[in-house]
C-alpha positions in Angstrom: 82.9 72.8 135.2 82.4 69.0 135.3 81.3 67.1 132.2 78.6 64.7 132.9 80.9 61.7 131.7 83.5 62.8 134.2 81.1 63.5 137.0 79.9 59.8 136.3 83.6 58.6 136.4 83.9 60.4 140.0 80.5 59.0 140.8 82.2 55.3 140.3 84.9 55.9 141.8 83.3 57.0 144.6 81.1 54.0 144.7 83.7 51.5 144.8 85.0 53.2 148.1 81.2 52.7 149.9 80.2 49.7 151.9 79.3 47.3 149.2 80.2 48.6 146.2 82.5 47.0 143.6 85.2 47.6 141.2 85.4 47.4 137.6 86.6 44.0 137.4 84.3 42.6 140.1 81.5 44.2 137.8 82.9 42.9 134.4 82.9 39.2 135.8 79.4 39.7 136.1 78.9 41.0 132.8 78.1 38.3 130.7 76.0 36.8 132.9 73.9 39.7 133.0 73.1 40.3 129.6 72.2 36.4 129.2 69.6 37.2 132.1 68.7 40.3 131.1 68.2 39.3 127.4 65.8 36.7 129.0 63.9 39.8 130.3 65.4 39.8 134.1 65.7 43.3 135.6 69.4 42.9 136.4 69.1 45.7 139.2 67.3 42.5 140.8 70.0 39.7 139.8 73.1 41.6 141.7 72.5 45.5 142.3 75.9 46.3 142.9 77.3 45.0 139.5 73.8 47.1 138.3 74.6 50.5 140.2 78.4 50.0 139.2 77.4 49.9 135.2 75.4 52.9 135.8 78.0 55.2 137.1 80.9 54.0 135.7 80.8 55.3 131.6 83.4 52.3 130.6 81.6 49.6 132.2 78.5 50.8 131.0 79.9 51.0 127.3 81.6 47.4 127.7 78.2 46.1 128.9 76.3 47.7 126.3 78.7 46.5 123.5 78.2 42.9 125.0 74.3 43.1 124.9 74.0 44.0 121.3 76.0 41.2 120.7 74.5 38.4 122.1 71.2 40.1 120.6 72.6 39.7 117.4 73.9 36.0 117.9 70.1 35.7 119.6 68.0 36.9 116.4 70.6 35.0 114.3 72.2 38.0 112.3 75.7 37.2 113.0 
C-alpha cells in the first residue's frame, strides 16, 4: 500500500510530465516571490497556478515553501 506522502511524490512527478506543469526548480524560483504576495493576502493559485499545483503535490516543495513563509512572517511581525 501507498503512503499518502509517497502517493503525493508520484502525484508530482506525474505533474511535471503534463502539458504545463513544472519541476521543482522552476517552482522553487517562484518561491519567494510567492510568499511576499501571499503574505500580502494574494491567493497564489491566482499569481502562477502551476508553481501553486506543483507545491501541492510535491511534499518537499511544499515543506521548503512552508519553511519560507514562517519566515518572512516572523521577519514581518518583527520577532526575528
Amino acid at each position: 500500500m501507498i503512503n499518502e506522502r509517497m502517493r503525493r511524490l508520484l502525484d508530482c512527478l506525474a505533474a511535471v510530465h503534463q502539458e504545463g506543469g513544472i519541476d521543482c526548480a522552476t517552482a522553487a524560483r517562484h518561491f519567494t516571490s510567492l510568499c511576499e504576495q501571499a503574505l500580502n493576502g494574494a491567493d497564489i493559485h491566482n499569481i502562477l497556478p502551476q508553481a501553486a499545483a506543483h507545491i501541492a503535490h510535491c511534499p518537499d516543495c511544499q515543506e521548503e515553501y512552508e519553511a519560507l513563509l514562517a519566515v518572512l512572517r516572523a521577519e514581518q511581525s518583527g520577532e526575528t
